[in-house]
C-alpha positions in Angstrom: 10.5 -12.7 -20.2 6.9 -11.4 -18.9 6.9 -14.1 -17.0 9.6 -12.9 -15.1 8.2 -9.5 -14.9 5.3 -10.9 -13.8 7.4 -12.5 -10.6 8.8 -9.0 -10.0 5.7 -7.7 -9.4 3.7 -10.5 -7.4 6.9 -9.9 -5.2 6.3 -6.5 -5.4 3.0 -7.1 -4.1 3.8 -9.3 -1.6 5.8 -7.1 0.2 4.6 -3.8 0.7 0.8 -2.7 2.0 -1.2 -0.8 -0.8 -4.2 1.1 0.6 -4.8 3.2 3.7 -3.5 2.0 6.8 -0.7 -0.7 7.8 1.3 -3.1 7.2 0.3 -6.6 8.8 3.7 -7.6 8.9 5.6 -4.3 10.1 8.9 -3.8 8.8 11.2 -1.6 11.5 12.6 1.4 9.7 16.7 1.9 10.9 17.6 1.9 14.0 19.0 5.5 13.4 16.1 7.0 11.8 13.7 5.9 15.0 16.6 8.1 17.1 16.3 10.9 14.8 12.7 11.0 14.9 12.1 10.2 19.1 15.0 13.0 19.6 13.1 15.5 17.2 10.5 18.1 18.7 7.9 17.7 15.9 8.3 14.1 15.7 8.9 12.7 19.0 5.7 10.4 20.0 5.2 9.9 15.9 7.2 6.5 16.2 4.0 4.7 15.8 3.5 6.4 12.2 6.8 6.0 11.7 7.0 2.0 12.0 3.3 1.5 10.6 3.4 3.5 7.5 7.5 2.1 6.6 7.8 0.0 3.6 4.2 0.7 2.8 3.2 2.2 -0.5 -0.3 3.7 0.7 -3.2 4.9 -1.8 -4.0 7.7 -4.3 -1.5 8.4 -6.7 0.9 6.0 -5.2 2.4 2.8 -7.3 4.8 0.4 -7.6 5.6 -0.3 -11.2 7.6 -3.3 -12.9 9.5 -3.2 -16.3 12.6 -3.6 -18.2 15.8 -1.6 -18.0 16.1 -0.7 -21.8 20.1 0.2 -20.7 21.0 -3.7 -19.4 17.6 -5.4 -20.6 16.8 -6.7 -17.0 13.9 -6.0 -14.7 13.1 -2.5 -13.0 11.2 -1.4 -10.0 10.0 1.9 -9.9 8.3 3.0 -6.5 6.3 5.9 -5.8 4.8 7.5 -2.5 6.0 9.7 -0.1 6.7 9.9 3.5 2.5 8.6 4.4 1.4 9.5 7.9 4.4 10.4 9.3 4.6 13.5 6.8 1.0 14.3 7.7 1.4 14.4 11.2 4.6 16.5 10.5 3.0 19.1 8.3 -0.2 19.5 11.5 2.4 20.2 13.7 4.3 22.4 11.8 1.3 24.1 10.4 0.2 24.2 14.4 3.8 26.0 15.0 3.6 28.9 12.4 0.6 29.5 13.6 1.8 30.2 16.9 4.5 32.2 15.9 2.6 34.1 13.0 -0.1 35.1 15.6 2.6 36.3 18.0 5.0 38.2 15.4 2.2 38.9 12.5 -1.1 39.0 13.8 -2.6 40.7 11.0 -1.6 37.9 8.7 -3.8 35.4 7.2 -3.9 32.3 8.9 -3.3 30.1 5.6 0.3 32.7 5.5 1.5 31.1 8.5 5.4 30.7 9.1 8.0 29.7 10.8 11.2 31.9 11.4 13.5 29.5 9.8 16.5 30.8 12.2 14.5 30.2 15.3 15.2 26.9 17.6 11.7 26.0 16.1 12.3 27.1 12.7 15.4 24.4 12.8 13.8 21.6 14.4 11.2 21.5 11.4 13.8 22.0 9.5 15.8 19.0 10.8 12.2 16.7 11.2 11.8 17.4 7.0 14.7 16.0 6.0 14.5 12.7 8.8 11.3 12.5 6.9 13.0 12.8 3.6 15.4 10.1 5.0 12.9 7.9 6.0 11.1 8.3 2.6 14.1 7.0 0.6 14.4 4.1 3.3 10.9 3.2 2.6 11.4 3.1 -1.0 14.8 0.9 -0.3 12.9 -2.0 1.7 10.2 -2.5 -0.4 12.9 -3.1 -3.4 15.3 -5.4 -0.9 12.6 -7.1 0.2 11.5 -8.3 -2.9 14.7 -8.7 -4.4 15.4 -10.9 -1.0 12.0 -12.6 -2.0 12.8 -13.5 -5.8 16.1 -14.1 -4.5 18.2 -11.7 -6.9 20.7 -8.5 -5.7 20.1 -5.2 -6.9 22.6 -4.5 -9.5 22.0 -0.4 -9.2 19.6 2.1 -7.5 17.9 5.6 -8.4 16.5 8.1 -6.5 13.7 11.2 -7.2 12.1 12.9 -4.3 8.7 12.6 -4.1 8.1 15.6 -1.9 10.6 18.2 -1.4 11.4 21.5 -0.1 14.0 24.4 -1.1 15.8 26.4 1.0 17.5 29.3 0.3 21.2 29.7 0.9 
């Protein structure tokens, strides 16, 4: 039985990037997504990011852990990272944004208060490139585990999903 955990996790391993930078075998993110993000003000021109940093797992507090499903006694893979460079990128250019608009509507306000008016056209763009990234996070998370199940040669018998960044938004 650890044996077989331990083939869960060398496939694991064998199919994502840990560590800064990218993949050496780049895995294309959905064809969908890479619209989403070329048609989307603060992401258009990321698609670079976007392809290098998929199906990677990165550094820092970001894992990939392997053990048993207590509920059907089978192996588990639990991923964790978040959306890597594209999300950086995302958050300078929306940081970039509400500056603009804070110094034009708030000058007297703190830079590190910066915002966005969230009913502007700019305010829903970033709006609309935070949850593509939130789409592409969950994506990311999804080929790592179908690539290794595809590598040991199993099927996954049932997913589960927790964001790993996330923002609110009132109604």
């Amino acid at each position: 039985r650890r044996e077989d955990l331990g083939k869960v996790l060398d496939a694991v391993q064998a199919v994502t990037h840990f560590g800064p930078g990218a993949r050496r075998d780049p895995v294309e993110p959905p064809a969908e997504l890479m619209r989403r993000i070329v048609e989307n003000p603060f992401l258009s021109g990321l698609e670079g990011q976007a392809r290098s940093g998929f199906a990677t797992q990165g550094d820092g507090n970001h894992f990939a852990f392997v053990g048993t499903l207590a509920s059907a006694d089978r192996p588990a893979i639990v991923t964790h990272h978040g959306s890597r460079g594209l999300g950086a990128q995302l958050y300078k250019r929306g940081m970039a944004a509400a500056r603009r608009h804070t110094a034009i509507h708030a000058p007297r306000v703190p830079v590190h208060n910066a915002w966005i008016d969230a009913e502007s056209e700019a305010g829903r763009a970033y709006w609309e490139a935070l949850q593509i990234v939130r789409d592409w996070t969950k994506a990311s998370h999804f080929a790592i585990h179908d690539l290794a199940a595809r590598r040991l040669g199993s099927r996954i018998a049932g997913r589960f999903w927790n964001e790993h960044n996330f923002v609110f938004r009132r109604a």
